[in-house]
C-alpha positions, 0 to 999 in steps of 0.5 A, spaced: 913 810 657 907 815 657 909 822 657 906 823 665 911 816 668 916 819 663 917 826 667 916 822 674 923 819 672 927 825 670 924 829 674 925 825 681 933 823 678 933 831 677 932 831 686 938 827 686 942 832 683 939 837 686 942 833 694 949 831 689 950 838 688 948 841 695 952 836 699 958 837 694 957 845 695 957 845 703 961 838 705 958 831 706 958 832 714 956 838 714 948 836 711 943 832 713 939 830 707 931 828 708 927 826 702 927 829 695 920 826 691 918 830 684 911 834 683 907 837 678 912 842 675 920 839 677 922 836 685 924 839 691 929 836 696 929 837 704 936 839 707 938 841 714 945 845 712 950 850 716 946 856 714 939 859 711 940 859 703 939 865 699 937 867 692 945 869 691 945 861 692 941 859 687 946 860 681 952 857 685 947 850 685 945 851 679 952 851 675 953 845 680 948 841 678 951 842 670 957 841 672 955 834 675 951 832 669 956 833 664 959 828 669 955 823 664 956 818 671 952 812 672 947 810 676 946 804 680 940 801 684 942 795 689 938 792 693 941 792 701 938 788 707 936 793 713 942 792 717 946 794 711 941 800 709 943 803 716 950 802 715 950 806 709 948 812 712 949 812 719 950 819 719 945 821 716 939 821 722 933 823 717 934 816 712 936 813 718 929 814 722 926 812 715 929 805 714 928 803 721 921 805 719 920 799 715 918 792 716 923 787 717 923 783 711 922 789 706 926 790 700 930 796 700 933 799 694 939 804 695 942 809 688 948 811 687 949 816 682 956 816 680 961 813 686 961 818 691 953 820 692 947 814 695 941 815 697 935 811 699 930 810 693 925 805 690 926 809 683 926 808 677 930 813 675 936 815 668 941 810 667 946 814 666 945 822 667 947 823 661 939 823 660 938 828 663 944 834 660 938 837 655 934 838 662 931 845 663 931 847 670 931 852 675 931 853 682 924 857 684 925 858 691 927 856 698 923 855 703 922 853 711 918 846 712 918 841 718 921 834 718 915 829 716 911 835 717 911 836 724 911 842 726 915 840 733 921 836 730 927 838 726 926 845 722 928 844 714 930 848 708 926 845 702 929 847 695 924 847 690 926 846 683 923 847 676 925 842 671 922 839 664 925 836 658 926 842 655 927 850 654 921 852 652 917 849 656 920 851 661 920 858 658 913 857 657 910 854 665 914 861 667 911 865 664 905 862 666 907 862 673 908 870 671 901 870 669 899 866 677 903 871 680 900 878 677 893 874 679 894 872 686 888 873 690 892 874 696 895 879 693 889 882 689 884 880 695 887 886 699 888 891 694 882 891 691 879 892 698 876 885 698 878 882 704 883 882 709 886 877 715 889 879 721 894 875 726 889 875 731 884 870 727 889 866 723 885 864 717 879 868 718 878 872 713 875 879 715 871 881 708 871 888 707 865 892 704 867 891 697 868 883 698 862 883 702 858 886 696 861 881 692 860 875 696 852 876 697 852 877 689 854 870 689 850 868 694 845 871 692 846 867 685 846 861 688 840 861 691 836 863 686 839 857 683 837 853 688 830 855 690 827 853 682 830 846 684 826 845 691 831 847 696 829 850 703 835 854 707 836 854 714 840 857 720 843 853 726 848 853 732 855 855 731 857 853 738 853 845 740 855 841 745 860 834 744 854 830 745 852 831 737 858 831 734 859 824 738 852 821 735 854 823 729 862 820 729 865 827 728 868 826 735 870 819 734 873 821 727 875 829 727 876 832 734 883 834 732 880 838 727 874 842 731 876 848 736 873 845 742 870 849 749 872 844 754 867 844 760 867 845 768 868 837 771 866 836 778 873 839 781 872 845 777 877 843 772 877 844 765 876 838 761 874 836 754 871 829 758 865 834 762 858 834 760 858 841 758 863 841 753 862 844 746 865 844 740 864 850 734 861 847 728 867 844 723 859 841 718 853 842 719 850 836 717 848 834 723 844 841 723 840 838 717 839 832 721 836 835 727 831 840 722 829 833 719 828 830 726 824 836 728 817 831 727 815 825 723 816 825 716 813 821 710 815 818 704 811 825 700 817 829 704 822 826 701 826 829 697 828 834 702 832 839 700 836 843 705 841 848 704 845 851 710 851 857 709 852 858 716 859 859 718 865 852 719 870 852 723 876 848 722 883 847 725 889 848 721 896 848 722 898 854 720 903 852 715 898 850 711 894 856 711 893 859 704 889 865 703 882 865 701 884 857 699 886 854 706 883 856 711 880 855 719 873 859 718 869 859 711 862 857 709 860 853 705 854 852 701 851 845 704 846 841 702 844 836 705 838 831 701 834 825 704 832 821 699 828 814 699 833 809 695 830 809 688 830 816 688 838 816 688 838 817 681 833 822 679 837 827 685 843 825 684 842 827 676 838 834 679 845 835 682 849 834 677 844 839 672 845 844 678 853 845 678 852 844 670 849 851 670 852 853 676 859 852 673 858 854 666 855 861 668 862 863 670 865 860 664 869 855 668 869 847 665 870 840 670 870 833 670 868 828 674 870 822 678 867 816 681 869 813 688 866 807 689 866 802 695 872 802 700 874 796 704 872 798 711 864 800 708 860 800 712 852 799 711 849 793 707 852 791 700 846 791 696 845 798 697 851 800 695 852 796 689 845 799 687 847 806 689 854 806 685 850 803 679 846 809 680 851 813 679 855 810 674 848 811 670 848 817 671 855 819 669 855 815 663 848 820 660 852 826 662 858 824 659 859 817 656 860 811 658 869 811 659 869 819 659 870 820 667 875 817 672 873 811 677 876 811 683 876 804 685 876 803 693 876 811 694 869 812 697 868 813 703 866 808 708 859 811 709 857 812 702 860 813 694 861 820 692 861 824 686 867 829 685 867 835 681 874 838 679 874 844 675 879 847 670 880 855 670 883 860 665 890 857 667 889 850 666 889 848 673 885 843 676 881 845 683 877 840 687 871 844 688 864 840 687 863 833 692 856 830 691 857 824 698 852 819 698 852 816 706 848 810 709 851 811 716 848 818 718 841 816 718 843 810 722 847 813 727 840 818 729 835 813 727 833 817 722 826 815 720 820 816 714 813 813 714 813 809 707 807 807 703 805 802 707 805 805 713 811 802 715 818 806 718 824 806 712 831 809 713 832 815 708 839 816 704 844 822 706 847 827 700 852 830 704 853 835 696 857 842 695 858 846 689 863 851 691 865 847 696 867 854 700 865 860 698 871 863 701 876 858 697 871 859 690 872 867 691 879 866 691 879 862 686 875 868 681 879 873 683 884 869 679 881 867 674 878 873 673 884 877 675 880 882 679 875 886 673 869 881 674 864 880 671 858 886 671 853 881 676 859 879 680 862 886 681 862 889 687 861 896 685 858 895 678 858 903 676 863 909 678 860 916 679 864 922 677 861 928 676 865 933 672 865 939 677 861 940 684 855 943 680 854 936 677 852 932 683 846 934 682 845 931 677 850 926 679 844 924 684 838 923 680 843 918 675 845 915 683 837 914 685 835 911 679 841 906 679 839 904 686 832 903 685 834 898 679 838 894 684 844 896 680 851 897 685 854 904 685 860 908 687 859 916 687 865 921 688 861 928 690 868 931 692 871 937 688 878 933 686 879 933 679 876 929 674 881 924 672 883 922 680 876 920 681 877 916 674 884 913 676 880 911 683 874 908 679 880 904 675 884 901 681 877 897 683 876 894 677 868 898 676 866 896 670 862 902 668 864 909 670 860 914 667 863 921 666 857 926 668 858 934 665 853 939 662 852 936 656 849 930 660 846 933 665 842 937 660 841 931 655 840 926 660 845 922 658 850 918 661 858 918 658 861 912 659 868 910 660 868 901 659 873 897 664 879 895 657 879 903 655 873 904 651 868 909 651 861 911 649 858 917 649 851 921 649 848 913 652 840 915 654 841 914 661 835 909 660 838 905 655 843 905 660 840 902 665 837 897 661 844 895 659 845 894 667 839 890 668 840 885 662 847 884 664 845 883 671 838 877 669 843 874 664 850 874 668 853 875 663 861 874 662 862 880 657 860 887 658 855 890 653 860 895 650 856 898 643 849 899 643 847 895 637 
């Protein structure tokens, strides 16, 4: 068995210990036990029990659990018709509900572990569990979750459970859930003045003056990409009526994720059926597309690339809102191509060159996955194949034929798409770029171009992102960089700290200079002491702090206190704006701490 199958089945047969000891613990009337699957790092089970569980459990069904292994009970899977599956757990009203959900002719399978524990499960799992006595687990935590979900059905406790085949790998996925914990955005977000969140705009994120001068430096960076590529940006309407979002099939296919404005209807009644009904803005490809169809558009046209970063909103359930990683309002950096059909491969390729670089400014590696033609395509079968052998052409010059994943089926019904999964410094692999090609857009605005031979073609949509939010991509780079970013990103580039108040004038020329250089600085002009502005400039992460006192000032020189504790001294000021401007044209990773 492959190491991934391996782990799924000791893993899953480890959620059945976990309900075995929970049950045994608190009596099997008094707990109604839900699903247990395995996840990428152990299992967790969901349980209605007689109290709220605290961390002065976790040990309690820790020691349970040992004791049940050392049991060494066999397992055994039985097949059972429905009837017989209601019987067995008639008093359990979750499995019930699940076995009533199923077809009448499906095959049910039920495990016992040892004679006194059953559960509904299509397995595999352990003989014996014996197998699993060597197991290192640990509970992680305890939390609320809705049944199947559902925020208006019963409320559950979920019990999160580590488990790998062995102590030290368990040792070692803590201490990298330490390392996650100490770079939490949610947590460093805040602290570092970035941004904020508020309980009257759930999932909106307020950016603070530092975050906000983080943002546009990324923006910023982002479009002068853009712009050597042939990219035209726009800005549209964050409020439209529904009339454009049912042309386009958003009304039809993702009403329940838009924030709609109902209008009035001819009683005066609000109703989300009234002509004048609105909806805040969840894409802003029909924006591109109403800018396309601003007037006649020829073959020469073609690409055309548009780029909009307006504000998206998007309805969550608040239980899956996550800092700056699930939210209801971002931006997102959207590029919409129309393109003939033989120019598929060549802009395809231009897109792929962009998040190349993109990527690899910030150090950071992805792969890509290929999704093809799903059953419920829409569009001529031709086109598709040509597009998906385009793509495929594509990723076999980038990467090698073989050495990227083919999601068969996965596509969406107007088009295959390239997706874009990144890597970070903790191993953890984000959904980031998408590259979509759509057929069905361009057909449902009749969208047209005038060809070479005076004839009107349809053009093909790529529906593309990079950092698919900025605001999600942010949150993922304070992580990465655990805060101390690098010097082009950095909020505040320079610290100033004048030594004594008959420093700031000094202070001031150094401030000037840097501001007509474009470089981001801080300068601290009160008479606190010299080491409380440091400890503040610390705090933020600067990258530089430059110490300023009489032998500067009388030098016109600069001593710097480099973010990692190092220090130079007697650095020309000059030099040191040159440092600054190299750093900030090459988008270095590293800071320049020597002066070779």
């Amino acid at each position: 068995m492959e190491k991934e199958e391996y782990l799924k089945v000791y893993r899953h047969s480890m959620a059945h210990i976990l309900a075995k000891a929970v049950i045994e613990l608190f009596g099997k009337e008094n707990v109604q036990y839900a699903i247990g699957p395995q996840i990428e790092d152990g299992c967790y089970y969901d349980f209605t029990l007689p109290r709220t569980l605290t961390k002065d459990d976790f040990k309690t069904i820790e020691d349970k659990m040992r004791e049940i292994l050392k049991r060494k009970e066999n397992w055994t899977r039985k097949e059972v018709t429905k009837a017989e599956a209601l019987d067995i757990f008639k008093d359990q009203k979750f499995k019930t509900e699940l076995i009533q959900d199923l077809p009448e002719n499906e095959t049910i399978t039920v495990y016992y572990t040892g004679d006194d524990y059953v559960d509904l499960c299509r397995g595999p799992h352990v003989d014996n569990s014996a197998e699993l006595l060597n197991a290192a687990y640990k509970i992680k935590s305890v939390s609320g979750s809705y049944w199947r979900g559902d925020e208006k059905r019963d409320q559950l406790q979920r019990i999160y459970l580590y488990v790998f085949p062995s102590k030290q790998e368990l040792k070692d996925h803590l201490a990298l859930i330490k390392e996650a914990m100490e770079r939490d955005h949610k947590k460093l977000g805040p602290a570092l003045d970035l941004f904020m969140f508020d309980e009257t705009a759930p999932g909106m994120p307020y950016w603070l003056p530092r975050g906000w001068k983080l943002f546009n430096a990324l923006l910023d960076y982002w479009r002068s990409v853009h712009e050597v590529h042939g990219y035209t940006e726009i800005s549209a309407p964050l409020i439209q009526k529904k009339d454009l979002w049912v042309t386009s099939g958003h009304w039809a296919h993702y009403m329940d994720g838009m924030f709609v404005l109902p209008g009035k209807d001819e009683d005066g009644n609000y109703s989300i059926d009234a002509a004048n009904t609105y909806a805040v803005k969840p894409m802003n490809c029909p924006n591109a597309i109403k800018y396309y169809m601003r007037e006649q558009r020829s073959y020469k046209d073609l690409p055309m690339r548009i780029n909009t970063v307006d504000v998206i909103h998007r309805k969550e359930k608040s239980g899956e809102l996550n800092g700056l990683f699930r939210v209801q309002m971002f931006r997102q950096d959207d590029s919409h191509n129309l393109i003939t059909n033989d120019q598929i491969e060549s802009e395809i390729s231009d897109i792929m060159d962009i998040a190349g670089e993109i990527y690899g400014t910030f150090g950071l590696t992805y792969k890509a996955e290929l999704s093809t033609r799903p059953d419920d395509y829409m569009g001529d079968i031709e086109v598709w194949n040509q597009a998906e052998a385009d793509l495929k052409k594509i990723l076999d010059k980038k990467y090698g034929p073989g050495n990227y994943e083919v999601n068969e089926g996965d596509g969406a019904f107007y088009g295959p798409k390239i997706d874009l999964k990144m890597r970070d410094c903790l191993g953890r692999e984000w959904q980031m770029g998408t590259i979509q090609l759509d057929f069905q857009l361009p057909l449902n605005f009749d969208m047209k171009y005038v060809d070479k031979d005076g004839t009107f073609k349809r053009p093909v949509m790529v529906h593309r992102a990079i950092f698919g939010s900025m605001e999600r991509f942010i949150g993922i780079l304070i992580e990465n960089f655990k805060g101390s970013f690098p010097f082009w990103l950095s909020p505040v580039q320079v610290g100033i700290v004048p030594i004594r108040t008959e420093h700031n004038e000094y202070a001031k020329k150094v401030a000037e200079l840097l501001r007509k250089n474009h470089i981001r600085f801080e300068v601290d002009y009160s008479d606190k002491n010299m080491k409380e502005k440091i400890k503040t400039c610390k705090k933020y992460k600067d990258p530089y702090t430059l110490v300023l006192g009489d032998k500067e000032a009388e030098d016109g020189t600069v001593s710097i206190n480099i973010r990692g504790n190092k220090q130079l001294h007697g650095v020309p000021l000059a030099k040191f704006i040159d440092m600054c401007n190299q750093m900030n044209e090459e988008h270095s990773l590293e800071l320049i701490d020597s002066l070779d």
